[in-house]
C-alpha positions as CSV (number, residue, x, y, z in Angstrom):
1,X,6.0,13.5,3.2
2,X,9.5,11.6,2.2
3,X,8.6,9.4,-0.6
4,X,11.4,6.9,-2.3
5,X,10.9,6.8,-5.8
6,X,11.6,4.5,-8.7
7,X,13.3,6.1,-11.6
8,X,12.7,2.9,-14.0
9,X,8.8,2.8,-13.1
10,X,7.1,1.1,-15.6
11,X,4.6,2.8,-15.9
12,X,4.4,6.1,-18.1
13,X,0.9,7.1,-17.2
14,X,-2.0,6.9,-14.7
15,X,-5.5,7.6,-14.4
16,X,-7.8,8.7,-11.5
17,X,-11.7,8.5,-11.6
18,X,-13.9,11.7,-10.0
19,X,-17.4,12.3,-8.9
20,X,-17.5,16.4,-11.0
21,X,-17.5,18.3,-7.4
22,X,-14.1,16.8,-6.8
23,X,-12.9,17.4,-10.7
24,X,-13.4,21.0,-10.0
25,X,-11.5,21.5,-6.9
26,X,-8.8,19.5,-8.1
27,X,-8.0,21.4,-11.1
28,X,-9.1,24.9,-9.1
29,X,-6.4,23.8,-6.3
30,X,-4.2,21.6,-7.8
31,X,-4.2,18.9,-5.5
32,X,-5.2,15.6,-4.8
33,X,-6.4,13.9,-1.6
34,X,-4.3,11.1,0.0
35,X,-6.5,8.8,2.6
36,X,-6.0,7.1,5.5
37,X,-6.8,3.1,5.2
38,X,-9.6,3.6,7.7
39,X,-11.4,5.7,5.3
40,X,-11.5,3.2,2.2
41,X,-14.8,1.4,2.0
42,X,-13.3,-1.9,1.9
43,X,-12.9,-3.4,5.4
44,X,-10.9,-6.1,4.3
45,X,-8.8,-3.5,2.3
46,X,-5.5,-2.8,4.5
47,X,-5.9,-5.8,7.6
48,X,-6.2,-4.6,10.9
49,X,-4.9,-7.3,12.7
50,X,-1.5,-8.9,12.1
51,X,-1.3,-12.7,11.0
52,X,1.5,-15.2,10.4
53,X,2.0,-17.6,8.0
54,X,3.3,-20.1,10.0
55,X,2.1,-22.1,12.9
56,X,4.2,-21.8,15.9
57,X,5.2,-25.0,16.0
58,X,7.0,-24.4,12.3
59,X,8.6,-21.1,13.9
60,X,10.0,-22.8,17.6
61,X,11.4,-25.6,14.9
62,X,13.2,-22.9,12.8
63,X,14.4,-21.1,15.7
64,X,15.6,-24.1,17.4
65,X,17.5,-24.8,14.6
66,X,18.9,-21.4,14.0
67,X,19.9,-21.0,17.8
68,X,21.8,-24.7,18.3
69,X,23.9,-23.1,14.7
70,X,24.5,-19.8,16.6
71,X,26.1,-22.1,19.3
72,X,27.7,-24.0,17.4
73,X,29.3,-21.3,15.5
74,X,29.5,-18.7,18.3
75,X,27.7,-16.8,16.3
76,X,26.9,-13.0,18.6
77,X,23.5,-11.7,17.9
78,X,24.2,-8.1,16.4
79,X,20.3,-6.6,17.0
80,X,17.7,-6.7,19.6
81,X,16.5,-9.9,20.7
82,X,13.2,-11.1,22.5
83,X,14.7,-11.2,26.5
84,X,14.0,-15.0,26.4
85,X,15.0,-16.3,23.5
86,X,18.4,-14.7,24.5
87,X,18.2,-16.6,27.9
88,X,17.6,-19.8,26.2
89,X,20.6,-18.9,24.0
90,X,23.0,-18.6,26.5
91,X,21.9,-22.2,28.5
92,X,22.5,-23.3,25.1
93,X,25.7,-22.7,24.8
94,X,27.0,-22.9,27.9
95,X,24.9,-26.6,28.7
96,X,27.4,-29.8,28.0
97,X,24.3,-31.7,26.8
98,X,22.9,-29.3,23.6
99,X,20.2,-31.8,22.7
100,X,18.7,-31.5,26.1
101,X,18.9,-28.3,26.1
102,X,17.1,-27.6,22.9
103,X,14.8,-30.0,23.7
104,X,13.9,-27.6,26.8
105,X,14.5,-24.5,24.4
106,X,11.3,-26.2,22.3
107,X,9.2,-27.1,25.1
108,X,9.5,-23.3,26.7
109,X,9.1,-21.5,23.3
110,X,6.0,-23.8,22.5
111,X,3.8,-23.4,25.8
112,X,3.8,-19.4,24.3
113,X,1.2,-18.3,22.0
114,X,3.3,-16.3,19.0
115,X,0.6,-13.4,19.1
116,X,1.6,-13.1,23.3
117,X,5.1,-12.9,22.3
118,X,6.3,-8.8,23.5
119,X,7.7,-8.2,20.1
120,X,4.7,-9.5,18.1
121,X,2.2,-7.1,20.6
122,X,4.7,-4.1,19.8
123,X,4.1,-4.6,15.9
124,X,0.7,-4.7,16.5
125,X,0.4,-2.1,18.3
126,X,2.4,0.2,16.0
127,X,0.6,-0.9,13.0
128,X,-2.8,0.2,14.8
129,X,-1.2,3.6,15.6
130,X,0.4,3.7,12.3
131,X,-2.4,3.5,10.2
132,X,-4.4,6.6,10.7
133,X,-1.3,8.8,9.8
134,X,-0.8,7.0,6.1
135,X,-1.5,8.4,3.3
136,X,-2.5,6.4,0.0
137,X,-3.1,7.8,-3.1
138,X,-5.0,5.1,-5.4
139,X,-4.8,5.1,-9.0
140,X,-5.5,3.4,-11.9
141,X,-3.9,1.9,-15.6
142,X,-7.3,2.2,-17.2
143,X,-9.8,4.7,-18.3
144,X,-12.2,2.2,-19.4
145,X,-14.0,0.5,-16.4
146,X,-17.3,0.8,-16.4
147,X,-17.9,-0.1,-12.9
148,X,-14.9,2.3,-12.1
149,X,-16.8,4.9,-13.9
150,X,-20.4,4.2,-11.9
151,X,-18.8,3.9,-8.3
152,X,-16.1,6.4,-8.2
153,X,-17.2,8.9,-10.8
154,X,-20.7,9.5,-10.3
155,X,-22.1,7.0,-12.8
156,X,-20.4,8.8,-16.0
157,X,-21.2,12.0,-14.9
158,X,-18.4,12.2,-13.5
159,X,-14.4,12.6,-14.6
160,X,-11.3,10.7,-15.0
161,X,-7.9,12.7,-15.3
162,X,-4.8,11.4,-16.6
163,X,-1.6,12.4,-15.3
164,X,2.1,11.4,-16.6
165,X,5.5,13.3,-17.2
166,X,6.2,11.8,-13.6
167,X,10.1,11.9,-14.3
168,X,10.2,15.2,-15.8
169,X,8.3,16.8,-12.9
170,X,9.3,14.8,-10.1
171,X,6.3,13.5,-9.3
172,X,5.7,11.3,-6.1
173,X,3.7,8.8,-8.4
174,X,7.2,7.6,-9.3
175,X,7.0,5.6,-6.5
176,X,3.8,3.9,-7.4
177,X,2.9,0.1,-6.3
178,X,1.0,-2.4,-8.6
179,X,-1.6,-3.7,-6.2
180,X,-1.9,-7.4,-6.0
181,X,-5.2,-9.1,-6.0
182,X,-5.6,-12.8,-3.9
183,X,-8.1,-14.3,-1.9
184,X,-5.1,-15.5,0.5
185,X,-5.5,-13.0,3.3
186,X,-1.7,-11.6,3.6
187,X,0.4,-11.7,6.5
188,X,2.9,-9.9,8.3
189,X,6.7,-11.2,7.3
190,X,8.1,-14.6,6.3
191,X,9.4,-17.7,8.3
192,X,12.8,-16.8,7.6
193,X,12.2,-13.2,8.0
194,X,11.5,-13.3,11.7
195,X,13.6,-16.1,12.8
196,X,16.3,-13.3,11.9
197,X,15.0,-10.8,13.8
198,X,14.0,-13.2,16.7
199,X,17.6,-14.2,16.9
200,X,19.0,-10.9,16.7
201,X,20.4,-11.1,13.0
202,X,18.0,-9.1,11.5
203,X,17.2,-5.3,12.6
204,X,13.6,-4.4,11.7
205,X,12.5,-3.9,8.4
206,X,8.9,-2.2,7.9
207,X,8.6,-3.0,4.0
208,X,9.3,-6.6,3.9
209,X,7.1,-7.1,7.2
210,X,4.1,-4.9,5.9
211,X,4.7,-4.1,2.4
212,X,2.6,-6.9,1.2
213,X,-0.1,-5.7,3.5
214,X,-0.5,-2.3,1.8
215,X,-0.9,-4.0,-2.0
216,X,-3.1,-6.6,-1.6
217,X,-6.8,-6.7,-1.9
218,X,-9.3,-9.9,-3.0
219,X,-9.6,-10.6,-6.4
220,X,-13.0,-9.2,-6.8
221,X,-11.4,-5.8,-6.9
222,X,-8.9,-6.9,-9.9
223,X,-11.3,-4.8,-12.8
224,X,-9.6,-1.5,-10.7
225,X,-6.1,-2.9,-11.8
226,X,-4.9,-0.6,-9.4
227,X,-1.4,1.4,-8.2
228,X,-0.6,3.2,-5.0
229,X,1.5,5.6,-3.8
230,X,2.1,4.9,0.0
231,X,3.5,7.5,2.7
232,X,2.6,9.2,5.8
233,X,0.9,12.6,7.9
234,X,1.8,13.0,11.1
235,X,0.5,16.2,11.3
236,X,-2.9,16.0,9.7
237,X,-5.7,16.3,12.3
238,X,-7.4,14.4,9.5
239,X,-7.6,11.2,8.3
240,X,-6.5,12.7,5.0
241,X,-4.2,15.5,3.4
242,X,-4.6,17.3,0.0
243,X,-1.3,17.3,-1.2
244,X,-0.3,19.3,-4.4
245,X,0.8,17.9,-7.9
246,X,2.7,19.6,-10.5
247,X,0.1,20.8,-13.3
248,X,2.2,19.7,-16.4
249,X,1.8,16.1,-14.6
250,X,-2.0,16.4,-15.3
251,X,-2.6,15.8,-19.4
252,X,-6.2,14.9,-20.1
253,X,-9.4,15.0,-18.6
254,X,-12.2,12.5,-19.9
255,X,-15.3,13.2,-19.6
256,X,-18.2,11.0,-18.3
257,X,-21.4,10.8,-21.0
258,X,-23.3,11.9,-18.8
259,X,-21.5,15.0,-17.7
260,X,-24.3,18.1,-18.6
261,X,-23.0,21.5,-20.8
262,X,-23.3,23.2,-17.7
263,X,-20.4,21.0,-16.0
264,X,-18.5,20.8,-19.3
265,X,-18.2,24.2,-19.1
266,X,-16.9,24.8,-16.0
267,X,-14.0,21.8,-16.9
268,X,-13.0,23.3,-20.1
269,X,-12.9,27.2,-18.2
270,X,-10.7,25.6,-15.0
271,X,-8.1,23.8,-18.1
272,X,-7.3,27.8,-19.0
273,X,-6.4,29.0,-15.7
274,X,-2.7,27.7,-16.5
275,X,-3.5,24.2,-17.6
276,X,-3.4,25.2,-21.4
277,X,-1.5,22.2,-21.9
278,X,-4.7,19.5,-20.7
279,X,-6.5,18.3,-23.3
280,X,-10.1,17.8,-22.6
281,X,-12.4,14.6,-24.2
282,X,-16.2,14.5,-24.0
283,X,-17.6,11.3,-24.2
284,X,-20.4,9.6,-26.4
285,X,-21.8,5.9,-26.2
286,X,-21.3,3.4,-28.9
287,X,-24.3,0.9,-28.4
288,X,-22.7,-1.8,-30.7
289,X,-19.2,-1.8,-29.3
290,X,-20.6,-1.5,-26.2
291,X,-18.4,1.5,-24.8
292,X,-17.8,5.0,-24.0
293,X,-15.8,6.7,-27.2
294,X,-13.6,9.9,-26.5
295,X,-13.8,12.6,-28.6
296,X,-11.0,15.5,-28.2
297,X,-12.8,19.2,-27.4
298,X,-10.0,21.1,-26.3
């Protein structure tokens, strides 16, 4: 998997909650697992279908506009254009009467639905195909959600492991996203964004079109305050790969209150099998602050 990482990141550490079962066979294999979209429990997390955020009325005035200043300015499309709109340019410019023609221009481009238009079905279609092969791997800034510690590790009898040192061991979660939380449901590109493509002066661009899409989830979900790390499997049969980390990017392991000696065990014998350098913390309650406390064991 090709990931492009951020040498400034901003942040020196993350945090990843486990149920115990998966604790152990991460530290025993040294490897996380990255999901496919379609496996998070979320269906509003990662949008299946593509929307604008403009009314195609704003985008056959925009393009209208940007077309009559490309004949005007014999300006030469350098990229692929819809067949078309590249038809309509070249009435444009060769017509003697250039209101009348974009007049027509408008009243062709607006009898067609934007979601009908070739180029908008192709990125559709690609993101649908698209999504079972990525690969997230979600993380978090904080050790200290108590609903974080009920749903994804076990209710406290669970884990969560730290992992930092990215620079040092070239880590992929250099390349980690801040996910943003809104209640606006997030869409595919900008006005702007695709009048340049649609008029050839823009090639394709997959982050600014679906970037947004892959960080942002309703604000319900803000307590995760959640980072991702985005690539791709194409050669997963799965919906999922377990992909390896460098140990020395793995520094503490926190243990749930409820986790039993049994369990504790098992952690603190895995942390010597060339993880010398983890630290381990068992956890207590404290009824007046209302929180777990860490205590170091190891």
């Amino acid at each position: 998997m090709l990931i492009s990482k951020n040498r400034s990141h901003p942040q020196s550490y993350f945090f990843k909650y486990m149920t115990m079962k998966t604790a152990q066979s991460v530290l025993a294999g040294r490897k996380l697992r990255w999901s496919s979209p379609l496996l998070f429990k979320d269906p509003f997390d990662y949008t299946r279908k593509l929307r604008f955020g403009f009314t195609t009325e704003q985008f056959v005035d925009a393009l209208a506009a940007e077309l009559q200043r490309m004949a005007i300015e014999d300006i030469k499309p350098t990229g692929h254009m819809e067949p078309t709109i590249n038809v309509l340019l070249s009435k444009l410019k060769a017509s003697t009467d250039r209101q009348k023609a974009l007049d027509k221009l408008k009243q062709t481009l607006l009898v067609r639905n934007l979601a009908d238009l070739p180029s908008f079905k192709g990125m559709q279609k690609a993101w649908e195909v698209y999504l079972p092969f990525m690969r997230i791997l979600c993380l978090s800034v904080t050790n200290e959600s108590d609903s974080m510690w009920t749903h994804y590790a076990d209710d406290y009898s669970g884990v969560v492991a730290q992992f930092g040192n990215f620079d040092d061991y070239d880590s992929p979660m250099l390349a980690a996203k801040r996910v943003i939380y809104s209640d606006d449901v997030p869409v595919v590109g900008t006005l702007e964004l695709f009048v340049k493509q649609f008029s050839g002066q823009a090639a394709f661009d997959y982050e600014k079109l679906f970037g947004p899409l892959e960080i942002t989830k309703k604000k319900h979900w803000e307590y995760e305050q959640e980072w991702r790390v985005i690539s791709n499997d194409r050669h997963s049969s799965e919906l999922y790969s377990n992909i390896e980390f460098h140990p020395r990017t793995l520094s503490r392991i926190y243990l749930g209150y409820k986790v039993d000696t049994h369990n504790r065990d098992a952690i603190l014998s895995l942390c010597g099998l060339g993880l010398e350098h983890v630290e381990v913390y068992d956890s207590t309650i404290d009824q007046l602050e209302r929180k777990q406390v860490f205590h170091k064991i190891k």
